[in-house]
C-alpha positions in Angstrom: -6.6 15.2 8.0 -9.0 17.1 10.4 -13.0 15.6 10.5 -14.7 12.6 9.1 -13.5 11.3 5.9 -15.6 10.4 3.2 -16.1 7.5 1.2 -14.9 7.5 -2.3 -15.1 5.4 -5.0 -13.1 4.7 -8.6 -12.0 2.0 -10.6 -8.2 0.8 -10.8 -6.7 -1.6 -13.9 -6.0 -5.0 -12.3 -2.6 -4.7 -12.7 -2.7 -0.8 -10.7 -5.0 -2.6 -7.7 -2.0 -5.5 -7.5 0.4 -2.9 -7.0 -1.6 -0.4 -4.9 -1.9 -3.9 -3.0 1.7 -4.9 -2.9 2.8 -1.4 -2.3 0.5 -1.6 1.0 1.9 -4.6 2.2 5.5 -4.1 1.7 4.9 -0.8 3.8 2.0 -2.1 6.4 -0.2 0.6 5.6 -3.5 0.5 4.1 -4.8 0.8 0.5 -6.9 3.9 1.5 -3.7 5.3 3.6 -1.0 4.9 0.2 -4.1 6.9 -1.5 -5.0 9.5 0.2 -0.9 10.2 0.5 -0.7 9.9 -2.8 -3.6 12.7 -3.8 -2.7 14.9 -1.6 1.3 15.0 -2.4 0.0 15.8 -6.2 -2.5 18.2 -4.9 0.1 20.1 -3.2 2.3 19.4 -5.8 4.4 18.2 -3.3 7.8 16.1 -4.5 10.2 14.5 -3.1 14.2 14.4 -4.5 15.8 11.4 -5.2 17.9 11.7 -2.1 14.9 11.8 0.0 13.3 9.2 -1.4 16.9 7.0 -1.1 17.7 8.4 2.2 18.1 5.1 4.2 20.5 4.4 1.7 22.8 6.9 1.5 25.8 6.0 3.2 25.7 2.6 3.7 28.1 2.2 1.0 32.1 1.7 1.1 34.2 3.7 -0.8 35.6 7.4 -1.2 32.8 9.8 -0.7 33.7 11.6 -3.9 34.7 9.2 -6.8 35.9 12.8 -8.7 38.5 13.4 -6.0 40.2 10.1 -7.2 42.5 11.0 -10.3 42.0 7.5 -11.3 38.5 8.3 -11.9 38.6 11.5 -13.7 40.8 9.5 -16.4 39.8 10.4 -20.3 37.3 12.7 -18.5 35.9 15.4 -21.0 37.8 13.9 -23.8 
């Protein structure tokens, strides 16, 4: 964001100003910051995949990379 911001004001359900509270502590940023992110991702119509969104996950798992390339697996598949 370029310039001065401006003030803003609306009203949020107790239970939406917990989370929008919650949400800002688990990621130490503030209320305003988790807002304005917010706005401008669905102003943009910006959205992010599921694998984005998981990424620090992906691969911290065990296991064959592909369960289809197991045969054990694919058993009774399409049936």
């Amino acid at each position: 964001m370029t310039g001065p911001m401006r003030t803003v004001s609306f009203k949020l359900s107790e239970q939406l100003d917990d989370a929008l509270s919650d949400l800002a502590r688990r990621r130490k940023s503030s209320r305003s910051a988790l807002v304005r992110e917010a706005l401008e991702a669905l102003a943009t119509g910006q959205r992010r995949s599921v694998t984005a969104v998981i990424a620090k996950l992906v691969g911290s798992l065990e296991g064959p990379a592909d369960l289809s390339t197991s045969p054990r697996h694919m058993t009774g598949y399409g049936k």
